[in-house]
N, C-alpha and C positions, 0 to 999 in steps of 0.2 A: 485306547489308540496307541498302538505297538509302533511306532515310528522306527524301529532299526528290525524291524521282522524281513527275514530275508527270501530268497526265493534259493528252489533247490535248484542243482545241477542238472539232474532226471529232468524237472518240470522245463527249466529253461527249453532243453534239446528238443521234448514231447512239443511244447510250444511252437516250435521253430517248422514242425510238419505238419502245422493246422492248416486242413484245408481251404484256400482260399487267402490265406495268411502266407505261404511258405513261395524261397527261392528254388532257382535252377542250380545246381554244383555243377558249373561249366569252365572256371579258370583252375589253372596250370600252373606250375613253380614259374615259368618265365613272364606268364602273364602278372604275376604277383612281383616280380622282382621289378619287371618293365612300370608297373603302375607306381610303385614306389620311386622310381625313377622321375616318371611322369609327373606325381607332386610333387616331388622335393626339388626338380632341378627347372628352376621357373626363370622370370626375367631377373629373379633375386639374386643369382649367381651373376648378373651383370651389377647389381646395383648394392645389393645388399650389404658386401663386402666392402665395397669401396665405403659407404658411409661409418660403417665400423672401424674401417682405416682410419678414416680424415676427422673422426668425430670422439672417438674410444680409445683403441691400440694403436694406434699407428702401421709399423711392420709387424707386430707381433699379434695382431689380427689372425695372422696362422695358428697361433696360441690358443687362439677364439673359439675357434673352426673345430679346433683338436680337443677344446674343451665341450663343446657344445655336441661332439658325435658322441664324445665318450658317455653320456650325461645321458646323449639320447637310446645309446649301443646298451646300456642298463638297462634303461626302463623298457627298453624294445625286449631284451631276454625275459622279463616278466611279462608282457603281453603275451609272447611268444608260449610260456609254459601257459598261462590262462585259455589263452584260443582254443591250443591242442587239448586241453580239459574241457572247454566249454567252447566248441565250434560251431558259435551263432552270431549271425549279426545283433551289433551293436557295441562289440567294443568292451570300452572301459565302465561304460553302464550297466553293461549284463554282466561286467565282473565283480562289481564292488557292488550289485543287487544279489549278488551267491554269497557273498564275506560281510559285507559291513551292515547291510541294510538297506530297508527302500527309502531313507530320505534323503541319506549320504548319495547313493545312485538314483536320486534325482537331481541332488545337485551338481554330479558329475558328466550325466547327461546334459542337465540345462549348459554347463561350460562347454560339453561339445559341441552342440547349438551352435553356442558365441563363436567359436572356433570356428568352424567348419563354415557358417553364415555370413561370418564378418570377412575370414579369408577366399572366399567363392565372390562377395560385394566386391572389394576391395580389389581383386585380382583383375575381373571382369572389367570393371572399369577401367585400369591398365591397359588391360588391353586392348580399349579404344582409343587409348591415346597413344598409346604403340602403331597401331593400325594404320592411325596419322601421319606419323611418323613415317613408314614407309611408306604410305603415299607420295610424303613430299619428296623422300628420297629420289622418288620415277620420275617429278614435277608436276605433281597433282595436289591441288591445296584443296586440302579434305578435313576441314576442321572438327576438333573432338567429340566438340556440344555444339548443337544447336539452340538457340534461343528461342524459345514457345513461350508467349506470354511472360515476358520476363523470366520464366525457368530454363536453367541448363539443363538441357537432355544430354548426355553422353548417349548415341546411339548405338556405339559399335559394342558397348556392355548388355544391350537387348539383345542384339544380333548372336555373338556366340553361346549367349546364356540358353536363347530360345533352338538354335542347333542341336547344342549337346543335351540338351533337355529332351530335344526328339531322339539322339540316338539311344540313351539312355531310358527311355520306353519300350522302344522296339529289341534292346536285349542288351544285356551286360555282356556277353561276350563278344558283339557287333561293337561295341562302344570299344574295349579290348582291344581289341584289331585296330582298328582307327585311331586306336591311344599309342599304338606301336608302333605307329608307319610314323608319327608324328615325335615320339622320342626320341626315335633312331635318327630321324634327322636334326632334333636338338643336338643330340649328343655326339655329333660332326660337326655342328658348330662351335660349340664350346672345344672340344679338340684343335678344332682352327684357331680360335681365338686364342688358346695356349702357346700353341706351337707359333704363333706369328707374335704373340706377347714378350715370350724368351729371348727373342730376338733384340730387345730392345732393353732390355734389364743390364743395368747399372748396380754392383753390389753395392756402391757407394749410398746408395737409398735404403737399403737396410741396416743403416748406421741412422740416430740409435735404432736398436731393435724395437726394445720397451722404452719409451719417450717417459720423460719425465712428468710426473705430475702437476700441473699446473690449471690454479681455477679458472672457471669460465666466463668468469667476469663483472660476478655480480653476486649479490646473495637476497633480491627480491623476492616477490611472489613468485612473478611468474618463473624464476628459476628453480625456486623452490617447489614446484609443479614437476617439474623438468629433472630435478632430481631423481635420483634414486629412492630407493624405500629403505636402502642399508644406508646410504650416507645421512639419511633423514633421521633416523632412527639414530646414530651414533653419535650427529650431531657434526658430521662432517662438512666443511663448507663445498658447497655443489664446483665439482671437478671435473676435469677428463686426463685420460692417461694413466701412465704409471701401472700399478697392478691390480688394484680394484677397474683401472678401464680394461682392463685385457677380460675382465670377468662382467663389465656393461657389456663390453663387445660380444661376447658369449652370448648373454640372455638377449641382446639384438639379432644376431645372425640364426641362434636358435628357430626364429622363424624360417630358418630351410630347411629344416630336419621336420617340418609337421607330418611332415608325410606316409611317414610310416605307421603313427594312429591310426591312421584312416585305411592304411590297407590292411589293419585288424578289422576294420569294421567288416570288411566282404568275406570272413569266416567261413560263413553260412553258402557262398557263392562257388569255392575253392573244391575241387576235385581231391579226397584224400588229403584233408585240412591237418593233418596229425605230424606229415613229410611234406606238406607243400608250403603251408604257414612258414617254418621258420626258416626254410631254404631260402624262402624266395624274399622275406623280411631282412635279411643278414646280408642275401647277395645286392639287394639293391642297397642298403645304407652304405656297405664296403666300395660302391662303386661312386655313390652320389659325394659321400667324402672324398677319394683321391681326387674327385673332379675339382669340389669348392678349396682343398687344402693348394691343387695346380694355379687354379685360379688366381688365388689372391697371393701368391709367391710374385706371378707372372707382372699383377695390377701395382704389388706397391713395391715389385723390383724395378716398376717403368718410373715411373715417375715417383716424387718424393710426397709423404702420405701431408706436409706443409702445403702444399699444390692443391692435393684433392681437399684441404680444410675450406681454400679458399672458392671452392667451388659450392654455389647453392643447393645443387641434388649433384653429389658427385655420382660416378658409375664409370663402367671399365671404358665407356666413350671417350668422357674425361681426358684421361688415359692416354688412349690412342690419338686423339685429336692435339693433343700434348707434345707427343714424339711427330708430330706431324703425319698421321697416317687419317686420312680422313676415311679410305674408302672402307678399314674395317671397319668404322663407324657404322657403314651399311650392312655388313655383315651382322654386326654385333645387335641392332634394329630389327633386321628378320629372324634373329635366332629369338630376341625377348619373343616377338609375335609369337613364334612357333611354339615358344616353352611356356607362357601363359595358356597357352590353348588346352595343353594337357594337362595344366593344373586344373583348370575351371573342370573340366570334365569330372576328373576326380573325386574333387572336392563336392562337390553338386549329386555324387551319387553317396559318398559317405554321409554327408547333410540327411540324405531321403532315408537311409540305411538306421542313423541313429532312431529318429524319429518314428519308425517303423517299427523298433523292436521296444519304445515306450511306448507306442499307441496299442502294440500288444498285449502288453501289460495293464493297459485301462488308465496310466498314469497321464496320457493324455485320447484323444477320441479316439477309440477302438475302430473304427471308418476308415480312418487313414492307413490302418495298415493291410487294407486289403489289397492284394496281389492278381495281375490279370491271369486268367487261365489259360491263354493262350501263349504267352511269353513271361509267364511268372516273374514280373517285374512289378513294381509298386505303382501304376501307370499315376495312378490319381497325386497320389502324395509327390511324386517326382515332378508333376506339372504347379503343383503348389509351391514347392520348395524353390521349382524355376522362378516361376513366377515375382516371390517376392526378394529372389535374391538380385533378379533384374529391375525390380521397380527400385529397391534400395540403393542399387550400383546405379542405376540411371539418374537418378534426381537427387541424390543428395549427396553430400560429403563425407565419404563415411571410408573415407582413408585415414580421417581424423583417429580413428580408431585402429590404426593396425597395432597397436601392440596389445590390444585385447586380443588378439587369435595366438600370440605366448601365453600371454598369464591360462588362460583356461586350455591349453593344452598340456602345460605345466603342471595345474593345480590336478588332472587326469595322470599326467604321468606320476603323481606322490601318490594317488589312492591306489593306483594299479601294482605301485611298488610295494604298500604296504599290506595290501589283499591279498599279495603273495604267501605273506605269514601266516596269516589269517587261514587263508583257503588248506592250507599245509598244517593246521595244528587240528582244524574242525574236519576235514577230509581226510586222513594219512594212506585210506584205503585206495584214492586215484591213483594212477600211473598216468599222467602224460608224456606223449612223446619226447617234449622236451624240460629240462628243468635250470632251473639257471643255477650255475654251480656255485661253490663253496659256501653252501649252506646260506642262512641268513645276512652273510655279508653284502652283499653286493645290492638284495634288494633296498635294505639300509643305507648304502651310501648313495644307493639310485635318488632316494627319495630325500637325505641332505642334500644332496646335488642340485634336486630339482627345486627344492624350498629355497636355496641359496642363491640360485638364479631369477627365483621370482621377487627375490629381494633388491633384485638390480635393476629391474626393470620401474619406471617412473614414478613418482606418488602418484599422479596423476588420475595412471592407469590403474592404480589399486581404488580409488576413488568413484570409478568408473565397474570396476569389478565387485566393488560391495554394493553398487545401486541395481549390479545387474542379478548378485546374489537375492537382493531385495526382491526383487521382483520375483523372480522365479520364486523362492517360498513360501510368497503370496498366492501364487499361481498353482502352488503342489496343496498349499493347507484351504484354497478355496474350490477345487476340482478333482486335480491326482489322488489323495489322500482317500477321497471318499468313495471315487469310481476306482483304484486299485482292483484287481483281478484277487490281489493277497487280501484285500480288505473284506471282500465281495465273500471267499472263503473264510474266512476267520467271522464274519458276521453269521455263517451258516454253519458253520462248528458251534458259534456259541450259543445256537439258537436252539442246536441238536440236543447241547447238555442242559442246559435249558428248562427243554420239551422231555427229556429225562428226570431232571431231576423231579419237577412239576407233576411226572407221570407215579414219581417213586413216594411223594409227598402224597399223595390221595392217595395210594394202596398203603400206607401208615393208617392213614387215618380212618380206612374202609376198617384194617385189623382191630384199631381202637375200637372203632365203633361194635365190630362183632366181641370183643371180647368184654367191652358193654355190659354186650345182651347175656 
């Protein structure tokens, strides 16, 4: 049982145009840049920041921001050289299944599962209580859940999930378009919200910048839940601020930079994947940062980040509602709606995408990744993935869990940084369009980066992330393992030498016997 036997680069790509299996190459550098846009700048640039304000950094939550692109601007240049090598869907899976092995690139698939699953739940639900939210704003009281038999339905998380799940069938470039017309108007509102933010900014609130360290008030369980994994580990008592908070703040906000994994995933989708990939990867992260770095200049120039501590769910409303400006409050309401919407999209086709290129592989049911003929889209597996991302976001609580869609984009972005090596010592003979430069450096410090981040992120959540490890290689060493397409060959190779040697064994023993006689 070869557990790190890998797959080649040839096979991936021959794979990738199996009949009945294989995509349309219909997006654009702008459509790639737009989609990144689309996940990364969600209702999180209204909320995100403020609670890494009021909770982590303070002012220097900018710090946060700046640390968290740089971290992500890394490991994006190694996806970026991997793609244009291996332009197929799935990502970080089908890169670290060419370098490391198939158990490693199961495990790194199962965490983009987690990722993509938990963030598509989590968002979609959002966005029905958003949805509310500007109801009430018109005078329409339109409550979030309804109550069935004692269970909370969140309805408005069916509603867009069951949408984009339709358009997302009838064709990724259709879905495209409509992911654009819907950015572009995100991205006037957040511009609004800037520009009428500045307005209002006191430098006096950027005094202190970096706040000083001081604990949270306790050093219980449940604090100690609530901690960090680096201050756990050091033996630090559980804090916020000071300089280790500007780097909690980082691995919190990091959750708006997900986005660009997942516009690795649509590889396989991209017109001239070689010039489209990383043009359109670089020009949206370059644009989604000056957005979130404006942002939270603007939110903790308004008001003083001791304000937004005292607030339960701060966000840039907070804020505005603060300085006295209620009606951007409405503004700011329709922009989350709008910018949720193109997440879930996204997110829901990267979901189907990953899953698609391990069902390939045999590592999970080879069924799922069949592709319609007519609109070469994953029809079946996309109505699945809706499905249970709606049933998850409708009924249960499973915001409890958003900082698992860090940790496993994380723990993807170190194998992607270090595959880089890998792929470069065992291949020398590729040319990819792009390569990330000054050598070995960078993919290295990508991947301290990213382990140092995920060290900041809660015990909790790592607690949560080894039961989920648990699972999955239960799942690969009771199914994957055995159904493998590598396994399926490698049992047929050695069945061949085998039936050779066996064949080579009786013509010995035929010449014994005549030399015998």
């Amino acid at each position: 049982m070869n557990l790190f036997r890998t797959k080649s680069i040839e096979q991936s790509i021959a794979d990738a145009d199996e009949p009945g299996r294989k995509l349309k190459r219909s997006l654009s550098t702008w459509d790639l840049m737009i989609m990144g846009v689309a996940v990364a700048v969600g209702a999180g640039i209204f909320s995100v920041g403020a609670k890494a304000a009021a909770n982590f950094a303070g002012p220097a939550v900018t710090i946060s921001f700046a640390v968290a692109a740089v971290t992500c601007a890394l490991a994006i240049m190694c996806y970026a050289e991997f793609a244009t090598a291996i332009p197929v869907a799935g990502s970080a899976y089908v890169f670290t299944y060419a370098t490391m092995g198939e158990v490693l690139a199961w495990i790194i698939g199962w965490n983009l599962i987690l990722e993509l699953f938990t963030a598509a739940a989590v968002i979609a639900k959002y966005w029905g209580i958003y949805l509310s939210k500007v109801f009430a704003l018109m005078g329409v009281d339109m409550p979030p859940a309804l109550n069935i038999a004692g269970v909370d339905l969140y309805w408005g998380a069916f509603l867009i999930v069951a949408i984009f799940t339709v358009l997302l069938v009838l064709g990724t470039k259709l879905s495209a378009r409509v992911g654009n017309v819907f950015t572009l108007i995100k991205i006037a509102v957040v511009l609004f919200v800037i520009v009428v933010g500045f307005t209002y900014v006191k430098f006096s609130n950027y005094t202190p910048f970096v706040p000083a360290s001081q604990p949270t008030g306790g050093a219980d369980g449940a604090d100690v839940m609530k901690q960090s994994l680096f201050g756990f580990l050091t033996g630090a008592v559980p804090a916020q601020y000071g300089t280790l908070g500007i780097f909690a703040g980082a691995a919190l906000v990091f959750f708006a930079f997900i986005g660009f994994d997942v516009v690795a995933t649509s590889a396989e989708e991209v017109k001239n994947p070689q010039k489209t990939l990383p043009r359109g990867i670089f020009g949206g992260l370059a644009l989604v940062t000056l957005l979130y770095i404006l942002v939270s200049l603007a939110l903790t120039g308004m008001v003083s980040y001791t304000q937004l501590a005292q607030a339960k769910n701060p966000t840039l409303t907070t804020a505005f509602e603060a300085v006295g400006n209620t009606d951007a409050a409405k503004v700011i309401a329709f922009g989350s709606l709008i910018g949720l919407t193109t997440v879930i999209m996204v997110l829901l086709m990267g979901l189907a995408r990953v899953v698609l290129a391990m069902s390939r592989d045999g590592l999970l049911p080879r069924a799922l990744s069949k592709t319609s003929d007519k609109r070469s889209t994953p029809v079946r597996l996309q109505i699945i993935c809706g499905a249970a991302v709606a049933i998850v976001a409708g009924l249960t609580n499973v915001d409890l869990l958003e900082e698992m869609i860090n940790i496993g984009t994380l723990s993807a972005f170190v194998m992607v940084s270090l595959g880089i090596l890998v792929l470069r010592k065992k291949r020398p003979d590729l040319k990819p369009a792009f390569r990330v430069p000054f050598g070995k450096v960078l993919p290295v410090v990508s991947a301290v980066l990213c382990i140092y981040l995920m060290t900041n992120l809660a015990v909790e959540t790592w607690i949560f992330f080894a039961i989920w490890l648990v699972i999955g290689l239960a799942i690969y060493f009771a199914y994957g393992q055995r159904h493998s397409r590598l396994n399926e060959k490698f049992a047929s190779a050695t069945a061949a030498v085998s039936g050779k040697a066996a064949v080579s064994d009786k013509s010995g023993d035929d010449e014994d016997s005549l030399s015998r006689v």
